[in-house]
C-alpha positions in Angstrom: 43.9 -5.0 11.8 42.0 -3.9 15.0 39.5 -5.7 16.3 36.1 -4.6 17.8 33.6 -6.2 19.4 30.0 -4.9 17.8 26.9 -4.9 20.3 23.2 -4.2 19.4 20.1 -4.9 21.2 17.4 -6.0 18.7 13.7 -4.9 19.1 11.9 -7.3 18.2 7.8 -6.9 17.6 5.3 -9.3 19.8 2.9 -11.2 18.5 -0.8 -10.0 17.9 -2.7 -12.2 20.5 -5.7 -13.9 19.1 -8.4 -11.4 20.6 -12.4 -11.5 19.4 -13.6 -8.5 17.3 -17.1 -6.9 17.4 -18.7 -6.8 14.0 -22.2 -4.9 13.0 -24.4 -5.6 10.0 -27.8 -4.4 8.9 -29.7 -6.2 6.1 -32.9 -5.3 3.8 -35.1 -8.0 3.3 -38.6 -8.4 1.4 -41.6 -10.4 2.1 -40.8 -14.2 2.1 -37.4 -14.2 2.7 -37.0 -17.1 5.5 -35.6 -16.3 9.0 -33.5 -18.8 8.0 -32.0 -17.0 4.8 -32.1 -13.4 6.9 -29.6 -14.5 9.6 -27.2 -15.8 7.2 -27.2 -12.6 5.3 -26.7 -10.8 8.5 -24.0 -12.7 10.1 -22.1 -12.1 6.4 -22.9 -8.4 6.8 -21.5 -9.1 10.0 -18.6 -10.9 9.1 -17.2 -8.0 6.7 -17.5 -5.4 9.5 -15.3 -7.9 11.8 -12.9 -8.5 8.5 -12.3 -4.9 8.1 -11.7 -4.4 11.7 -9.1 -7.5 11.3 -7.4 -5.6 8.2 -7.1 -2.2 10.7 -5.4 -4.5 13.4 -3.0 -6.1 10.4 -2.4 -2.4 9.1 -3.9 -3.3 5.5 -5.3 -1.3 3.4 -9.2 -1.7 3.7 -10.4 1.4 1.3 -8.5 -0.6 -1.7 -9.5 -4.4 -0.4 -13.1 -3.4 -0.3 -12.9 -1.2 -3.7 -11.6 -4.4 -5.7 -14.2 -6.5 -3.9 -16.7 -5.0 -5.0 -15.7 -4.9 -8.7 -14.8 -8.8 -8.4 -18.3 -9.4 -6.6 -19.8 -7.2 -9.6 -17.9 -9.1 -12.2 -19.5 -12.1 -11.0 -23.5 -10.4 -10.7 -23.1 -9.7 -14.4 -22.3 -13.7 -15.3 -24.8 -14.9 -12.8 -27.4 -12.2 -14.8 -26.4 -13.1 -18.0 -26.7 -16.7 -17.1 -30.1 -16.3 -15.9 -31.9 -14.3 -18.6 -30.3 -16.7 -21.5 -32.5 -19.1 -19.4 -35.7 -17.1 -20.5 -36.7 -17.3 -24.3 -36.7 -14.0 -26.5 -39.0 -11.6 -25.6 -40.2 -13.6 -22.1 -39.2 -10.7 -20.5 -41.7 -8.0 -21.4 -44.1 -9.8 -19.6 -44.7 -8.0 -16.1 -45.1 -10.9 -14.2 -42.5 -12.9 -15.2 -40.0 -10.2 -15.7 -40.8 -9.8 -11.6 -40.5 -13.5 -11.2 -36.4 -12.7 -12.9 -35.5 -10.3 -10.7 -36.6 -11.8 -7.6 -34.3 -15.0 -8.6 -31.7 -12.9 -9.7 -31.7 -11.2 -6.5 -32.0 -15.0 -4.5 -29.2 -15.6 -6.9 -26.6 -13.0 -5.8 -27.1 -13.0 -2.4 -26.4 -16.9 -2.7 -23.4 -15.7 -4.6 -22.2 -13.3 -2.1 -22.1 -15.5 0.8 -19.5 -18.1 -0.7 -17.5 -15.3 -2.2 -13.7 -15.2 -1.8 -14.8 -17.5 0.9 -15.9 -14.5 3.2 -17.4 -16.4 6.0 -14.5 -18.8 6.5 -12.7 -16.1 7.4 -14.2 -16.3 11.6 -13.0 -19.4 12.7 -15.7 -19.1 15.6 -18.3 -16.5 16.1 -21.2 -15.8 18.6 -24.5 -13.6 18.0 -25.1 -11.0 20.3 -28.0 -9.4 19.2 -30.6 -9.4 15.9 -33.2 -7.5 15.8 -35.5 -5.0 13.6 -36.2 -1.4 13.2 -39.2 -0.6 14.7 -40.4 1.8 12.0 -39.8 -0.7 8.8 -39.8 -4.4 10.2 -37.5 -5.6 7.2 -34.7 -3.8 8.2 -32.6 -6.5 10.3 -29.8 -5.6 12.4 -27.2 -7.8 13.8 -24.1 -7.7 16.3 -21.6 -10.1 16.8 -18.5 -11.1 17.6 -15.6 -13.9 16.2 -12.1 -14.8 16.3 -10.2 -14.1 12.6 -8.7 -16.9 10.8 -5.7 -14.5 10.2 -4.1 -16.3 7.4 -7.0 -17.1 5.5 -7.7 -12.7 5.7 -4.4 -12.1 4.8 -3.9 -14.6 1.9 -7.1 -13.3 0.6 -6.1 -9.5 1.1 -3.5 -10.4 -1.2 -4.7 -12.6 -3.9 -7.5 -9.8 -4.3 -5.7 -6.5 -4.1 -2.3 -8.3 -5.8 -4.4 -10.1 -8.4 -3.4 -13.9 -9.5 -0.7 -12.2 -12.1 1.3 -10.5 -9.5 0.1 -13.0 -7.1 3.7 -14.1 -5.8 5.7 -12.4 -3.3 8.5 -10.5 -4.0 12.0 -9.5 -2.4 12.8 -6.1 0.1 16.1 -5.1 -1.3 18.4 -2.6 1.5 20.7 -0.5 0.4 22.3 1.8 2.9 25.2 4.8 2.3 26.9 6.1 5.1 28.8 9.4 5.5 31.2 10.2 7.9 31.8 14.1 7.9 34.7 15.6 10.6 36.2 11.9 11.5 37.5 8.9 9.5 37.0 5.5 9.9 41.0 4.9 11.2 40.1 7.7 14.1 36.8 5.2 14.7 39.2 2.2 15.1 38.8 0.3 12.1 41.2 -0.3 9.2 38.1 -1.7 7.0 35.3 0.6 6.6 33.1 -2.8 6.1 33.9 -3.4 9.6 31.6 -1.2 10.6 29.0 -0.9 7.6 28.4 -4.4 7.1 27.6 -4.9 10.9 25.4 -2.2 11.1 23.6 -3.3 7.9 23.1 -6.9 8.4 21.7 -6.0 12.0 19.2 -3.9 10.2 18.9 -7.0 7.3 17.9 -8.8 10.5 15.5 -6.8 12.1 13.2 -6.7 8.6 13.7 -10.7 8.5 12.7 -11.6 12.3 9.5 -9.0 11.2 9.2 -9.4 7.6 5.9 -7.6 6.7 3.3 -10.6 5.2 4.2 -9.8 1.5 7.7 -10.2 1.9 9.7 -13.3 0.6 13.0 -12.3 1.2 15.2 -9.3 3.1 18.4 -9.2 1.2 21.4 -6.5 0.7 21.4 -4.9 -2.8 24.8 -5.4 -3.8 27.1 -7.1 -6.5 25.5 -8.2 -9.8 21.8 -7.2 -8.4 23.0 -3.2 -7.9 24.6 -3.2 -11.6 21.1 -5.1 -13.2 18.9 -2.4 -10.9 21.0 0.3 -11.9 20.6 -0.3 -15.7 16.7 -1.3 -15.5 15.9 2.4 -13.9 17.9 3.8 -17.0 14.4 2.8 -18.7 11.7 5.3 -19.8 9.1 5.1 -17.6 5.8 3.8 -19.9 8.7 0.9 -20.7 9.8 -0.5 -17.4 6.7 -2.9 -16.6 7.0 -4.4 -20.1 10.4 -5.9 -19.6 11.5 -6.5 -15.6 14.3 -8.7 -14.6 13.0 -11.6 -12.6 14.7 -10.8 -9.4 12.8 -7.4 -9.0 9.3 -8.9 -9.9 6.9 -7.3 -6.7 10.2 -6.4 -4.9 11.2 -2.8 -2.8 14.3 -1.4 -2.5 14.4 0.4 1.1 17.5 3.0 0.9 18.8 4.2 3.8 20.9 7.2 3.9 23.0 7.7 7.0 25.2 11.1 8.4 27.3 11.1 11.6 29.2 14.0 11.9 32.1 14.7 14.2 31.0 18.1 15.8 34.2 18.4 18.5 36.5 17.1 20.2 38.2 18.1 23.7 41.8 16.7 23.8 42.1 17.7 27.6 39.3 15.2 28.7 38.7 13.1 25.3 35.4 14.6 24.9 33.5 13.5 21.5 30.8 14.8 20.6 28.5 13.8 17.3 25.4 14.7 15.9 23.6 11.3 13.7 20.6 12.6 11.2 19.6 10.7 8.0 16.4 9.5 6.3 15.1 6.6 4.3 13.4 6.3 0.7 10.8 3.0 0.0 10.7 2.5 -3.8 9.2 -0.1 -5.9 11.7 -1.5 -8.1 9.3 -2.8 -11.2 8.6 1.2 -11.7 10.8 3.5 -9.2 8.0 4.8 -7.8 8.6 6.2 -4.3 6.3 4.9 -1.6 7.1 6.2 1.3 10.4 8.7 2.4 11.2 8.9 6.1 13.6 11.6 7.7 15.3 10.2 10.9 14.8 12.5 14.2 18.4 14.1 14.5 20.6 13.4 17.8 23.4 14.6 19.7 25.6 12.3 21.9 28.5 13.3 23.8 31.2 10.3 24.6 34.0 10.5 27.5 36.6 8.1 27.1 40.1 6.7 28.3 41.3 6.1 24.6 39.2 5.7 21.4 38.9 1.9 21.4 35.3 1.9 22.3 34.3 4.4 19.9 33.1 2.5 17.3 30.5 0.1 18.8 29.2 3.8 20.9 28.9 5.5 17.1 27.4 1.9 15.4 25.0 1.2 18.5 23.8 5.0 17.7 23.4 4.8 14.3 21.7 1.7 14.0 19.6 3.3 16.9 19.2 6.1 14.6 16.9 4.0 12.0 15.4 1.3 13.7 12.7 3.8 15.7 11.2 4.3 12.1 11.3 0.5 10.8 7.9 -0.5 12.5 6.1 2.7 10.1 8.1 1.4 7.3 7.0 -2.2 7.9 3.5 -1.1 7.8 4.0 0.8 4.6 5.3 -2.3 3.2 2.1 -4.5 4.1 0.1 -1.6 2.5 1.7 -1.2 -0.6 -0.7 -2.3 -3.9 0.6 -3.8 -7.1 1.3 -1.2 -10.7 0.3 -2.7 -13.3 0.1 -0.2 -15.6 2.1 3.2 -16.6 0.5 6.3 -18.9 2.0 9.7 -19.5 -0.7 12.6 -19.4 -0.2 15.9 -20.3 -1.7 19.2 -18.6 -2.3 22.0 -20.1 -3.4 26.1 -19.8 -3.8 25.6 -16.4 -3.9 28.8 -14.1 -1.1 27.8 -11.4 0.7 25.1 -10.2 -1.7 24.8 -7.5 -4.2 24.2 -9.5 -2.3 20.6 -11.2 -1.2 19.9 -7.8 -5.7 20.1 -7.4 -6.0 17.9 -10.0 -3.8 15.0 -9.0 -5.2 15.2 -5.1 -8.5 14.6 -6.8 -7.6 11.7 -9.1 -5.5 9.9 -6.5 -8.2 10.6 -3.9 -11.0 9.1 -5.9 -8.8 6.7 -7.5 -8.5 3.9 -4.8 -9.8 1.6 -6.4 -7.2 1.7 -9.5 -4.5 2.0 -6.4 -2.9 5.4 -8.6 -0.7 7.5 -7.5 0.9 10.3 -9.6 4.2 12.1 -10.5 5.8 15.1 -12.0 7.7 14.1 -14.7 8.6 17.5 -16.2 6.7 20.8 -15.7 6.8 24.4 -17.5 4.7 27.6 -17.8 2.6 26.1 -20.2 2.8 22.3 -19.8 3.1 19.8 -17.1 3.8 16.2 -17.9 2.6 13.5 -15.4 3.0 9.7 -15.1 -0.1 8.0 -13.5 1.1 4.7 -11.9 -1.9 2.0 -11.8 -3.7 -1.0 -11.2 -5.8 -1.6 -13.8 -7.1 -1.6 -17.7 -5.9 2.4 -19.4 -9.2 2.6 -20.7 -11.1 2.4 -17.7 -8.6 4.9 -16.1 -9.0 7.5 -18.8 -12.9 7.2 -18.0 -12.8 7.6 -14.4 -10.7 11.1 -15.4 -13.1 12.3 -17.6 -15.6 11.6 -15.1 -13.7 13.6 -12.5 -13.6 17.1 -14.8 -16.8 18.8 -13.1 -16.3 17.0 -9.4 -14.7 20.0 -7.9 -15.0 24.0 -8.3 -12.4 25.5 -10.4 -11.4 21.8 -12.0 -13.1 22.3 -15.1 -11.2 20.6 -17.9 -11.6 19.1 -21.3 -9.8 15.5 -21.9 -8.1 15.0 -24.9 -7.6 11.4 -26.5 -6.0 11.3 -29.9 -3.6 8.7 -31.2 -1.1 8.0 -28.6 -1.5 11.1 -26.5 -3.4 11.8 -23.9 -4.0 15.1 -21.7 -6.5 17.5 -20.4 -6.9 21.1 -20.9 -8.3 23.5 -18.2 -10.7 25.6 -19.4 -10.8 28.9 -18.5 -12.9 30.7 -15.7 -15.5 32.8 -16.9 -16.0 35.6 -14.4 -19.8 36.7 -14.2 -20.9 40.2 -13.4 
């Protein structure tokens, strides 16, 4: 067996340096609210503008943070609400003076609430005020400016524990699969006898590259292979609406990154042992408890060109250039990962007598758009003159989803439907334009 030597320069990403962010905030307040009790709801206000600048710098995703902390922080007005009136006896209420009383200690209340919430303000290890002051033209609206240094893991363990929610709460593995293709050569013209020779190098070095910069919600980097291929294999054999009901442990929160690699052999000059290869390929990002694509990647295409006395040093100039070939995307990929929200849920949804494709394709830019909050995304599953069936992939309670759509029929000209809800199926129906003379 021949032997190579295999050389790769890693890239490795540098560490964020700890760096102070700027942070506004504006609050309302009302006649006897302290000074006291004004600056601290300012410099919370304040806080959550420097947070959500943190999130940008960490490439998170601040739209869905912000969406499920709101409902969490709304969750937790209704008990403190409920809580409070059951303090008042049965019909207390109608009276106009107390019932003003309630809902200036219901507001107290929240605000209180809000300011130890998800532990928000531990999240600035150290801050400084740079500014409050007042509008001139109403003198209870107070505006701060500040700036602080982020308690990074503190944001990031509560980005996750939020958006993930405590049943998905643990960390999961990022599976890599890679397939090669060698079109115009083999791998004995390369110099190697075993194939794994060069696949396994290549691979592990990009194994390595995702460990040394595992994105935050990442517990392992591993190579799909053996027993794990065959179990992954035979789970995606699954109907869709049945995969989250029954996962295998080992793919619980995990990604599969599959990397799909060319390098073809355009010529070669026997007179001056001229090669010359072109390297294009691309990359899918799936998650493995639903097969849901998340991202898909296409690798810019090269052309290299290699003089040489004999071939011995051809395989470490084609593996150095294929690695090469992927690793310029990895640092987008990475962020993908850190970005990626949990599915907890899977319903089919079927659309019908709609005008054109375009028209679906309408439909699920508007419920995706305006569906942050549930984290949905949306695929064809089959589609026909008459019918298109979709899979909505979510975070979140079915009933509460199948709201929000109804919601959305008359949000946008020429998407007027009618939901239908009967049994076990579920759909809309467009309705048809009226043209008006």
């Amino acid at each position: 067996m021949k032997r190579w030597i295999f050389l790769l320069s890693l890239v490795c990403t540098s560490a964020i340096a700890a760096n102070f962010l700027n942070g506004k905030g504006t609050f309302i307040a009302i006649d006897g609210d302290s000074y006291d009790f004004i600056k601290k709801q300012l410099i919370h206000e304040g806080t959550k503008s420097i947070v959500s600048g943190k999130l940008d710098e960490l490439g998170l995703n601040k739209d869905v943070f912000w969406q499920k902390y709101e409902n969490k922080l709304n969750e937790k007005f209704v008990q403190i609400e409920d809580s409070l009136r059951s303090s008042y006896a049965e019909g207390e209420l109608d009276n106009p003076k107390k019932y003003n009383r309630f809902k200036e200690r219901l507001r107290r209340k929240k605000l209180k609430a809000q300011l130890s919430f998800i532990k928000m303000n531990d999240m600035l290890t150290k801050f400084s005020i740079k500014k409050i002051s007042r509008s001139q033209r109403n003198a209870n609206y107070r505006y701060i400016k500040l700036e602080g240094d982020v308690d990074t893991k503190l944001v990031t363990k509560i980005y996750y524990n939020l958006v993930r929610g405590k049943k998905s709460s643990d960390y999961g593995s990022l599976f890599i699969n890679v397939n090669y293709q060698l079109n115009g050569i083999s791998y004995s013209e390369l110099g190697i006898e075993n194939e794994n020779d060069f696949e396994g190098e290549v691979t592990k070095s990009w194994i390595e590259w995702f460990s040394k910069n595992k994105p935050i919600n990442i517990a392992n980097v591993l190579r799909l292979e053996g027993d794990k291929k065959e179990m992954l294999a035979s789970y995606l054999k699954r109907p869709s609406e049945l995969m989250l009901s029954n996962i295998p442990e080992v793919f619980v929160n995990s990604l599969l990154l599959e990397i799909e690699v060319k390098v073809i052999k355009k010529k070669f000059d026997k007179t001056i042992n001229l090669y010359s290869f072109e390297y294009e390929g691309n990359a899918y990002l799936k998650d493995l408890q639903t097969n849901l694509v998340m991202g898909t990647y296409k690798f810019s295409r090269t052309q290299k060109s290699y003089r040489l006395a004999t071939n011995s040093g051809l395989a470490n100039l084609v593996a150095n250039h294929v690695y090469q070939l992927a690793i310029g995307d990895f640092p987008t990929i990475q962020k993908n990962i850190k970005e990626i929200t949990p599915i907890t849920s899977i319903e089919k949804i079927s659309v019908t007598e709609f005008k054109n494709l375009q028209q679906v394709n309408s439909f699920i830019n508007l419920i995706e758009d305006k569906g942050v909050k549930y984290s949905l995304k949306v695929e064809f599953e089959s589609i026909g003159r008459q019918r298109a069936d979709l899979i909505l992939y979510f975070d979140g309670n079915v009933t509460e989803v199948k709201e929000f759509i109804s919601t959305m029929q008359s949000a946008k000209k020429g998407l007027s439907y009618q939901v239908i809800d009967v049994d076990t199926k579920f759909g809309i129906k467009f309705n048809k334009e009226v043209e008006t003379l």
